[in-house]
Backbone as a printed PyTorch tensor [residue, N CA C, xyz], in Angstrom:
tensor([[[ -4.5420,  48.0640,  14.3920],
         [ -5.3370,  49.0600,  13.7190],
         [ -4.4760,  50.2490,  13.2850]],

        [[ -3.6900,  50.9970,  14.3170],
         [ -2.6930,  51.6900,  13.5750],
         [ -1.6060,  51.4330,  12.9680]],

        [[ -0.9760,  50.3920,  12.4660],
         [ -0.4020,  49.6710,  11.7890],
         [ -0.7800,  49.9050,  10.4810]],

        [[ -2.6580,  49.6140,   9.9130],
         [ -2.5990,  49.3530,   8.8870],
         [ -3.0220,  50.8930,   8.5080]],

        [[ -3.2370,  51.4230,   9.3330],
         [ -3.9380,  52.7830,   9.0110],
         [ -2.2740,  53.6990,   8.1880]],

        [[ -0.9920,  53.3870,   9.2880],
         [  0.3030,  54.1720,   8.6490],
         [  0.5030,  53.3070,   7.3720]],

        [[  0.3950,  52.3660,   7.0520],
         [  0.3960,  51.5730,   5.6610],
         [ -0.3510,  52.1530,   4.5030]],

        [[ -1.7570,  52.2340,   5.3790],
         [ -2.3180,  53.0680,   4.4800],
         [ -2.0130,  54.3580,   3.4630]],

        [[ -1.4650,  55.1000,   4.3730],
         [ -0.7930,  56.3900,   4.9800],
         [  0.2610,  56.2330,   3.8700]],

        [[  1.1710,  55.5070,   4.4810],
         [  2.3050,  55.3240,   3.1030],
         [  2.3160,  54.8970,   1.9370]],

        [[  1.5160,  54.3140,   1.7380],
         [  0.6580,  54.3170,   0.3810],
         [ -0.2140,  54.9030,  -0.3030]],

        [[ -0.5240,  55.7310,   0.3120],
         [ -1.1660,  57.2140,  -0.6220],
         [ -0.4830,  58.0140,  -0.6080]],

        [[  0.2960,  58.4160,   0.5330],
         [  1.6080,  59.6020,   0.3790],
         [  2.3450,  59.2600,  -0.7790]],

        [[  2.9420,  58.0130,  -0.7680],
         [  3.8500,  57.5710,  -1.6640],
         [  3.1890,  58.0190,  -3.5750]],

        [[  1.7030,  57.5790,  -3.4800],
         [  1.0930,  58.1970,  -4.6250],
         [  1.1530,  59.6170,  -4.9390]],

        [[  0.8160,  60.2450,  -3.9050],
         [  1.3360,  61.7630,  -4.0880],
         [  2.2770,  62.0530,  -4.8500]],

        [[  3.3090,  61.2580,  -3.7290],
         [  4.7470,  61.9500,  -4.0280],
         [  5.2910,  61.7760,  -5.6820]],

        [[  4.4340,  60.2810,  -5.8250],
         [  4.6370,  59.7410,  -7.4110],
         [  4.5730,  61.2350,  -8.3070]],

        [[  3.2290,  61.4780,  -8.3030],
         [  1.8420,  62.6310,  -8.9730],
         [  2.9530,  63.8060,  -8.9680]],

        [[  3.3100,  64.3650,  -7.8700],
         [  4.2630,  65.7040,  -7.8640],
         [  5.4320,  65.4970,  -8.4540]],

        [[  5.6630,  64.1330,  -8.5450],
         [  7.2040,  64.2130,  -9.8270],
         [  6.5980,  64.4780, -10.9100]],

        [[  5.5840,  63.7110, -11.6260],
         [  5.5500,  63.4970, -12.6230],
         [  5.5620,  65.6450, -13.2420]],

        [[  4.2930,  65.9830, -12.0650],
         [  4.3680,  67.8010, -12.3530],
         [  5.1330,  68.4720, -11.6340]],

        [[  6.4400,  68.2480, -11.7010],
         [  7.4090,  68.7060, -11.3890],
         [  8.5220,  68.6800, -12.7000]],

        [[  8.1600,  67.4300, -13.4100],
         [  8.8380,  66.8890, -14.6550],
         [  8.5920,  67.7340, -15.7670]],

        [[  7.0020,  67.1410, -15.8430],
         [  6.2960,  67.6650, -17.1550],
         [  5.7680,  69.3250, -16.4460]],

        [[  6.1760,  70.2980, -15.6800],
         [  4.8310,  71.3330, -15.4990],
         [  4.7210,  72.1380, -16.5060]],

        [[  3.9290,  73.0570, -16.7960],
         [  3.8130,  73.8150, -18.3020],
         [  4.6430,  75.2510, -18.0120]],

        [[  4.5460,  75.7690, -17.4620],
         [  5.7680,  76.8180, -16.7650],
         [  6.3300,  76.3970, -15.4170]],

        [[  7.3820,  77.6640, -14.9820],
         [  8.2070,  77.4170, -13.9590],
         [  7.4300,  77.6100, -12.5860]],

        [[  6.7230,  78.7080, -12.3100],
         [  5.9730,  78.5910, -11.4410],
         [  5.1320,  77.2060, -10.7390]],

        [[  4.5730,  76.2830, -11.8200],
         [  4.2120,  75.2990, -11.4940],
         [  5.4000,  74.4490, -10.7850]],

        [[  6.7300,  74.4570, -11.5460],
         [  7.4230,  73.5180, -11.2340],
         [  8.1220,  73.9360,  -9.7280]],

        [[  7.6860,  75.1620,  -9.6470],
         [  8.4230,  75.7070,  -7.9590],
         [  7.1700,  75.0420,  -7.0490]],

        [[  5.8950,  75.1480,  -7.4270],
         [  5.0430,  74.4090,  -6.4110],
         [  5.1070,  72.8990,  -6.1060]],

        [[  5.3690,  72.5200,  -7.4520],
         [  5.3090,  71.0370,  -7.1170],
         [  6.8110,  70.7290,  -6.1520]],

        [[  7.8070,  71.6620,  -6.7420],
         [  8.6050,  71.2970,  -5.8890],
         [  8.8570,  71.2130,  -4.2110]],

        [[  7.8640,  72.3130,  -4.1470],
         [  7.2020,  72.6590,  -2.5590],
         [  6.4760,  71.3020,  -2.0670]],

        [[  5.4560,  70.7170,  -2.8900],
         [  4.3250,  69.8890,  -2.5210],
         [  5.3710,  68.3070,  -2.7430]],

        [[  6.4830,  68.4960,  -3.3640],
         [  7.4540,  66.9060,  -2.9940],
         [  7.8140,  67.2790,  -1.4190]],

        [[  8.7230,  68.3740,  -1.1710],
         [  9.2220,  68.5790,   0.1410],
         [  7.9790,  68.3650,   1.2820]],

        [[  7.1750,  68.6120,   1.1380],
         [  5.7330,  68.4360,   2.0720],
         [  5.6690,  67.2390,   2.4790]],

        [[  5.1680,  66.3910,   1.0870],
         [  4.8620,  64.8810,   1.2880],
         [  6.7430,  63.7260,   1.5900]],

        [[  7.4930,  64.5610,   1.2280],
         [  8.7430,  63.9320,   2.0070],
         [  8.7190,  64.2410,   3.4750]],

        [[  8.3580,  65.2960,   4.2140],
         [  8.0550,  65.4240,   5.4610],
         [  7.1700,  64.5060,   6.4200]],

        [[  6.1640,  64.4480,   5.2820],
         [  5.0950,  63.7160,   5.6930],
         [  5.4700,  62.1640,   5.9110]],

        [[  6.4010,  61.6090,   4.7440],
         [  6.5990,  59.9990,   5.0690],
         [  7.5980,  60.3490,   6.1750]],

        [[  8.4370,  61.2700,   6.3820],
         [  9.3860,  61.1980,   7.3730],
         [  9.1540,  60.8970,   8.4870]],

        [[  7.6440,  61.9010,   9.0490],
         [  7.2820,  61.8060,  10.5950],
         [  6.3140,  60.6600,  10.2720]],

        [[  5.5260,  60.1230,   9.7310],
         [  4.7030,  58.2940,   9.7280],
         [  6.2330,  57.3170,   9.9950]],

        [[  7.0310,  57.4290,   9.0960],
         [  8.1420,  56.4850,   9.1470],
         [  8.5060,  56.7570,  11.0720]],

        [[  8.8260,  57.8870,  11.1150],
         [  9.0870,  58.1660,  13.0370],
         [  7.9800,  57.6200,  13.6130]],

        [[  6.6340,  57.5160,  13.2140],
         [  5.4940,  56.9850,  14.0880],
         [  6.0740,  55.4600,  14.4230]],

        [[  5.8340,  54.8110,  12.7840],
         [  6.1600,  53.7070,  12.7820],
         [  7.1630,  53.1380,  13.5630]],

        [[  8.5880,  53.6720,  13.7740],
         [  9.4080,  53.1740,  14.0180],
         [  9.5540,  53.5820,  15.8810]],

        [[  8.5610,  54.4790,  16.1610],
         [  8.4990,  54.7200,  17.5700],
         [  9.7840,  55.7470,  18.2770]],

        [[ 10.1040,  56.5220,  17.1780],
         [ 11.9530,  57.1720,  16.9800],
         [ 11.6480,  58.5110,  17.1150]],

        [[ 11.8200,  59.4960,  17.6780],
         [ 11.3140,  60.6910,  17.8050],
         [ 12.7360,  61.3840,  17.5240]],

        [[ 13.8900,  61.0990,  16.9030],
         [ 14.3000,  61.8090,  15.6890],
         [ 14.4410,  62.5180,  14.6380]],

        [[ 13.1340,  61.0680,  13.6800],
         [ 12.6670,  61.6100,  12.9050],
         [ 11.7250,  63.1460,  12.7050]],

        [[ 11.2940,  63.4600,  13.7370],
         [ 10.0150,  64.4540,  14.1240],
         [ 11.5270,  65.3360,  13.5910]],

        [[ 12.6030,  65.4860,  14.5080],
         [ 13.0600,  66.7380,  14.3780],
         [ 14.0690,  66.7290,  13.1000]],

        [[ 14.3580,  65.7220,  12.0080],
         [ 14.6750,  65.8700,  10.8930],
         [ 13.4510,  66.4810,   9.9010]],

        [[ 12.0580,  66.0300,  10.3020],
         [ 11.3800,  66.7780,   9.7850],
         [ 10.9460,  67.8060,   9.8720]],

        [[ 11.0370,  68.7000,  11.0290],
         [ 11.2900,  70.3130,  10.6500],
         [ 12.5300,  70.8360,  10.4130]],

        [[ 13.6800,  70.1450,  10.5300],
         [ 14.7740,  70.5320,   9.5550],
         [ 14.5030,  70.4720,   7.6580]],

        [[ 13.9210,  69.7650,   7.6260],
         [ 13.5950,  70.0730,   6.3170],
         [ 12.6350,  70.9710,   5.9430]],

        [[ 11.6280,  70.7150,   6.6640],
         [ 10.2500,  72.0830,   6.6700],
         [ 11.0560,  73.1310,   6.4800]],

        [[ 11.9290,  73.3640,   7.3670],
         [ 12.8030,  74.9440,   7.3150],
         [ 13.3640,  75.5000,   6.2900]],

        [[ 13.9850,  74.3900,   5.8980],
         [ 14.6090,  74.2870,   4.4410],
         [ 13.8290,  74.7390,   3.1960]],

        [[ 12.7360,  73.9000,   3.1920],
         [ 11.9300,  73.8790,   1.8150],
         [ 11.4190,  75.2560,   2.2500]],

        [[ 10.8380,  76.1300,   3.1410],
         [ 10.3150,  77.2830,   3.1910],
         [ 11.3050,  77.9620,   2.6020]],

        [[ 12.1210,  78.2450,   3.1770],
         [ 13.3690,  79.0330,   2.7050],
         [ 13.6360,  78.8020,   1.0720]],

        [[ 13.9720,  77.7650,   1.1880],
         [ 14.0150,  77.3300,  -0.3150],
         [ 13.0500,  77.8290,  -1.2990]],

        [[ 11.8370,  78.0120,  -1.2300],
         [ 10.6100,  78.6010,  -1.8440],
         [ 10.5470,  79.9520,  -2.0140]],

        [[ 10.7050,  80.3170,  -1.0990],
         [ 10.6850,  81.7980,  -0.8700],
         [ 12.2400,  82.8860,  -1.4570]],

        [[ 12.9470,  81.7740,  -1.6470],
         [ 13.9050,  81.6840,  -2.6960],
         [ 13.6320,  82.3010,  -3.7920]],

        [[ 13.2920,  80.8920,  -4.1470],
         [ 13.0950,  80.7290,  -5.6120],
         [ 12.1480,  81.5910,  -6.1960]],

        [[ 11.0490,  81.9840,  -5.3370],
         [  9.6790,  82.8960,  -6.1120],
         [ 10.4630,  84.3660,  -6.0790]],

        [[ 11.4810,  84.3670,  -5.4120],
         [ 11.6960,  86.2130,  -5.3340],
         [ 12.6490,  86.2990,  -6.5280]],

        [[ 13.4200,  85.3290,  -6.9660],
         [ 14.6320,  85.0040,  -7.8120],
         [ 13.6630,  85.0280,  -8.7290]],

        [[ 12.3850,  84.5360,  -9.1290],
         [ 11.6110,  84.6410, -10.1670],
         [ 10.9810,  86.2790, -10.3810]],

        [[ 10.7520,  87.0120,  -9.2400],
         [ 10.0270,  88.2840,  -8.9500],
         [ 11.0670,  89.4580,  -9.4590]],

        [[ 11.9210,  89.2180,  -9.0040],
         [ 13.0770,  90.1910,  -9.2190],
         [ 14.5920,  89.9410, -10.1430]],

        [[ 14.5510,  88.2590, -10.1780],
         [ 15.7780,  88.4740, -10.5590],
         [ 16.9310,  88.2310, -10.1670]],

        [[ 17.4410,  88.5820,  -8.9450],
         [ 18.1220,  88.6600,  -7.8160],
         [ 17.7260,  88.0470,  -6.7460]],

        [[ 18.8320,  87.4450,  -6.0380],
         [ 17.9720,  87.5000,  -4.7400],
         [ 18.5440,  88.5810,  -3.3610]],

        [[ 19.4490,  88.6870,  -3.9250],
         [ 20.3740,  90.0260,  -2.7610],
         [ 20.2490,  90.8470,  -3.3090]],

        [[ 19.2990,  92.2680,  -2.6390],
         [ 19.9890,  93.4930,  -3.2440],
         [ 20.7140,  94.6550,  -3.0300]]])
């Protein structure tokens, strides 16, 4: 039963992740394209720790808040670099 349920799981994430390229590709301004870029890093988190379920590997858990960390940072980046300009001042 949980078998097919993480299958499940990875097969709608995986749709996601499809959906956020495509508006990440095509978005109509940059702002959009900083969210979607947020909402790929999310759903890459997300197959990361199912893939750790799956595989019974508790590794994975802590590669996936190494990346969480990342993409925050990374975001919070990018929106101030959009706000100001700079990002050091």
């Amino acid at each position: 039963m949980l078998t097919a349920a993480i299958e499940i799981a990875f097969v709608l994430i995986g749709a996601a992740q499809v959906l956020n390229l495509y508006r990440l590709v095509r978005g109509p301004d940059t702002t959009d394209r900083i969210l979607a870029l947020d909402t790929v890093g999310i759903n890459a988190i997300a197959l990361i720790v199912l893939f750790g379920i799956h595989t019974a590997t508790t590794a994975y858990f802590e590669v996936a808040l190494l990346l969480a960390l990342l993409g925050f940072v990374g975001t919070v980046a990018l929106c101030k670099f959009l706000l100001r300009g700079d990002l050091i001042e």
